[in-house]
N, C-alpha and C positions, 0 to 999 in steps of 0.2 A: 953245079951238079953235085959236086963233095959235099955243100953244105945241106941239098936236097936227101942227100944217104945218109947224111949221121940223122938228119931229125926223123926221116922212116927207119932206123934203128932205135933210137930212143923210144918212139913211139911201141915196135914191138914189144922192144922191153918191158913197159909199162905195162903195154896189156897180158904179158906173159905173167908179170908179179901178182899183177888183180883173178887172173884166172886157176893160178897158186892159191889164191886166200879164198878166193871162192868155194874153190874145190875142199878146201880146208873147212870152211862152214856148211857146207850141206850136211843135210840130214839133222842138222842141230836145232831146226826153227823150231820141231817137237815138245822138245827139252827148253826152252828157253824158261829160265826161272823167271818171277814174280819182280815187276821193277827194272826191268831192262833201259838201261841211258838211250839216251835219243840217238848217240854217236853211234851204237851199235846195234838200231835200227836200222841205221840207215846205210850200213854197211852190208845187213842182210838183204835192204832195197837194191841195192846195186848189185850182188850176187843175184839175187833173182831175174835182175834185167840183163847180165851178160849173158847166164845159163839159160837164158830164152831163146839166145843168139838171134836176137832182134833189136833192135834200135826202141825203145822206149821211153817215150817222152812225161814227163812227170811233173807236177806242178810241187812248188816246195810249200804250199798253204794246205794242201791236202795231203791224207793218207787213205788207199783202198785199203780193206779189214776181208780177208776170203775166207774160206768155210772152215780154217782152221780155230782154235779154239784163241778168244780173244778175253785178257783177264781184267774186269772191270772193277773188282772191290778188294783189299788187301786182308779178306775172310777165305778168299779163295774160291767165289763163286765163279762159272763161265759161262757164257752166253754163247751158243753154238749160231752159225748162220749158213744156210743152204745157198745162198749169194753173194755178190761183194758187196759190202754196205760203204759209201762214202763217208766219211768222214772229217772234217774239216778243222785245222790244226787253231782255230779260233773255238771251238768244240770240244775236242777230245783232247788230252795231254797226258801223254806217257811218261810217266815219271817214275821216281824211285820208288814209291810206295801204289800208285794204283793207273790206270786208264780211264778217267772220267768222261763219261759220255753222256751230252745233255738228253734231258729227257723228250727234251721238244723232237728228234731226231731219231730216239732209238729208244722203247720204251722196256727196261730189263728189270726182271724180279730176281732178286737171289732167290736160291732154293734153302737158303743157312737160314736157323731158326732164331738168330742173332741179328739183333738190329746193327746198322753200320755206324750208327757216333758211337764215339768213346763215352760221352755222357751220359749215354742210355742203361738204363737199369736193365739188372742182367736179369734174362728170363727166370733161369736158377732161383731166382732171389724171393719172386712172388710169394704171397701167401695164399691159401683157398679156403673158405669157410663159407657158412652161408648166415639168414637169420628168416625169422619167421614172423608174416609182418601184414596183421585182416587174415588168417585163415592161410598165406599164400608164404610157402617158403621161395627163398630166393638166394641163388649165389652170389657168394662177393670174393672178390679179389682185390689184396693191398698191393699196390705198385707203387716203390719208391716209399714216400712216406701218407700215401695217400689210401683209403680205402673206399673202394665202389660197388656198388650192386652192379654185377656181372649179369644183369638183367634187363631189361627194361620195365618201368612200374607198373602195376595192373591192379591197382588201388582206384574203388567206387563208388564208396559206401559214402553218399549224398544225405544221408539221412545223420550220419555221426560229423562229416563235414559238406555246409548247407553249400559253400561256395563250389561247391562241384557240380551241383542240381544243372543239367544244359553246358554244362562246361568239359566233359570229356568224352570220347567214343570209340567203341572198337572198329575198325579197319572195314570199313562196306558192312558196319551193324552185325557183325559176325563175331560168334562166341570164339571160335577157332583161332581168330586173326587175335584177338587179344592174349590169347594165352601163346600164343606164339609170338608177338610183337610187344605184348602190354598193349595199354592205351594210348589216345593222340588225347593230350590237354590243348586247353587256350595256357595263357601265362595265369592270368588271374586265379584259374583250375589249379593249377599244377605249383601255385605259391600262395592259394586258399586265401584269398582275398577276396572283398566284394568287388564287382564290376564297376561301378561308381568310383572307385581307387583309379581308373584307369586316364583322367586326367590331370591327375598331380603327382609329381615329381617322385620318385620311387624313395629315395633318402627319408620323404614326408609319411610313406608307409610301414617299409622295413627298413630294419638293421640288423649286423651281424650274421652271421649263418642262421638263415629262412629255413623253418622247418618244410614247410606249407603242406603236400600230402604227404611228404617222404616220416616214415617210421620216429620215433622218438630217441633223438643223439644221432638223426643225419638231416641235409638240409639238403637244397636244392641249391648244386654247383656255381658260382659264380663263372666269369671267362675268365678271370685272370686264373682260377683251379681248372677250367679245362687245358687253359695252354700250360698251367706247370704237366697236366697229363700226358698232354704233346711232345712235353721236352725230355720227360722221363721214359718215353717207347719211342727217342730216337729222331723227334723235329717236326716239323709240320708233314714236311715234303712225301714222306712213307708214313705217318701215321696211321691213315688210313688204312695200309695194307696191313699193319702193324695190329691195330684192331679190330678188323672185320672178321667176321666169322667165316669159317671153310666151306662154308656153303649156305646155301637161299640166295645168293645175288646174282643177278640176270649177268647170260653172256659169260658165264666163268669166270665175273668179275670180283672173287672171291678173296677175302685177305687169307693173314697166315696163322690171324688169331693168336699170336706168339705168345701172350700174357694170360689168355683167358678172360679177354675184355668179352666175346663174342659178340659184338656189334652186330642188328641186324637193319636191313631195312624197312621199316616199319611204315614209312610213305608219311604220308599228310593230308589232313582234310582241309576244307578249307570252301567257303560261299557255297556250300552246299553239295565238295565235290568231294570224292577222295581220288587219291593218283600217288604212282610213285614208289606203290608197293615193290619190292623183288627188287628196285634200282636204287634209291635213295634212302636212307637212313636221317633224323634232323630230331635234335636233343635243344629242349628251352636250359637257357642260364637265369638268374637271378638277378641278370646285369640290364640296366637300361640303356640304349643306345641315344636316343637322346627325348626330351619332351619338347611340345611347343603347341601350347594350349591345348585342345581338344586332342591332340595325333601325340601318341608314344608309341617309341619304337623298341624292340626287346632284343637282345642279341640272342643267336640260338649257333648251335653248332653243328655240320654235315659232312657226310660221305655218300659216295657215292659207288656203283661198280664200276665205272669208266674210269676212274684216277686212284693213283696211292695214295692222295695225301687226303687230312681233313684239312676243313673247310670253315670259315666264320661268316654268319650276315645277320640281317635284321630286318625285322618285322614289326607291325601289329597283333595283338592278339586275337586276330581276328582268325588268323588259323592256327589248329591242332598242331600241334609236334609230342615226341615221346619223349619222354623223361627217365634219367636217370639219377641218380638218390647218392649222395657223396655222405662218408662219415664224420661226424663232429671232430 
């Protein structure tokens, strides 16, 4: 029985100390700076399950996340949530510098106008110019060491280059959609080549930076110059939102335009259809994906308004995409 009294004294004891530290931490989960240790999470967990004064049971693989403000990137953005969102400790990781949340699970935009790597070129840094190019002036913007038309092409003139005769068109044959989009080329179009070029080997046609209809002293981008673009506004993963324009894309699927790339979606034509206007955007490279006799395949580049990031694939020429024009 004596030994029964000392351990429901201890036991007081204990929970007297924790209801001490408890009381001690309220009010503080406000305040909690940026980078809080896991040890002293989980100290706040346990204050909040005594001050429930209820018994709560918790699994150590998860964490609930409630309507308080939860800090996901070390820019200081926060992601507010009107629910509890679970969480899963294979998932998210609270560490000293930020709370990573995968995207498959909880889909967050910063509202900072700052991309999140460090290797990201800083917006500050851009230049803005434009050039004037058939009639048609056109923005460009240098990012990193690179310079682009801030536009998409809208070059037609079939009569000064023969290989575009049948090879480009505006958006549903629409004067509007092209001045607002540019045009959709085939590859052949859009790297002024004869169609007959299209079953041998692209090294056998060009070399070097391909003018084809882009202006004189720029060519038409290879992939390994879209991914250095990639790398320079921050990675694949947000690229997209990185340069999509603040508006035209369905569903508020808008980027943040941080650079003044203005991506738009321009859609695609293709066996005699067009689609994809207002949601998808798709830029030709210079790059072949692979040959094999009669079938080549071209790499081109995508966004979309349902994800952040871009995108890479490959086709035949057989359908249109829009172009954009990289500087020598």
């Amino acid at each position: 029985m004596k030994q029964k009294q000392r351990v429901a004294l201890l036991c007081m004891a204990a929970a007297a100390l924790i209801f001490a530290a408890c009381n001690g931490d309220s009010g503080n989960n406000s305040t909690e700076p940026q980078g809080n240790s896991s040890s002293s999470t989980g100290i706040s967990s346990s204050c909040e399950q005594i001050n429930s004064s209820s018994v709560v049971k918790s699994s150590s693989s998860s964490v609930k996340g409630s309507s308080s403000s939860v800090v996901v990137s070390s820019s200081g953005a926060k992601a507010q949530s009107s629910s509890s969102i679970p969480v899963s400790s294979s998932v998210g990781t609270h560490s000293s510098s930020s709370l990573v949340v995968s995207s498959s699970s909880v889909n967050v935009q910063s509202s900072s106008s700052v991309p999140s790597s460090s290797s990201a070129v800083a917006p500050s840094s851009v230049e803005h110019d434009s050039i004037t190019y058939a009639g048609q002036t056109y923005r460009t913007v240098k990012i990193g060491t690179q310079t682009w038309m801030a536009e998409n092409l809208n070059y037609a003139d079939s009569i000064a280059t023969p290989n575009l005769a049948g090879n480009s068109w505006c958006y549903k044959n629409s004067a509007d959609n092209c001045a607002k989009y540019g045009r959709l080329y085939t590859w052949t179009g859009a790297m002024d080549i004869d169609d007959s070029n299209l079953s041998a080997r692209t090294s056998a046609v060009i070399s070097g930076p391909w003018q084809g209809v882009c202006p004189a002293g720029w060519h038409v981008p290879t992939a390994a110059e879209w991914t250095t673009l990639e790398n320079a506004v921050g990675g694949r993963s947000t690229a997209g939102t990185a340069l999509k324009s603040t508006s035209g894309w369905k569903r508020n699927g808008n980027g943040r335009d941080v650079y003044g790339f203005s991506a738009l979606p321009g859609g695609i034509y293709g066996e005699m259809v067009f689609y994809n206007s207002g949601s998808s955007g798709f830029w030709w490279t210079a790059t072949e994906y692979r040959s094999t006799g009669e079938y080549t395949a071209y790499i081109f580049y995508d966004m979309s308004y349902d994800i952040t990031s871009m995108t890479s694939g490959h086709s035949d020429e057989v359908y249109s995409r829009s172009l954009r024009c990289l500087k020598d």
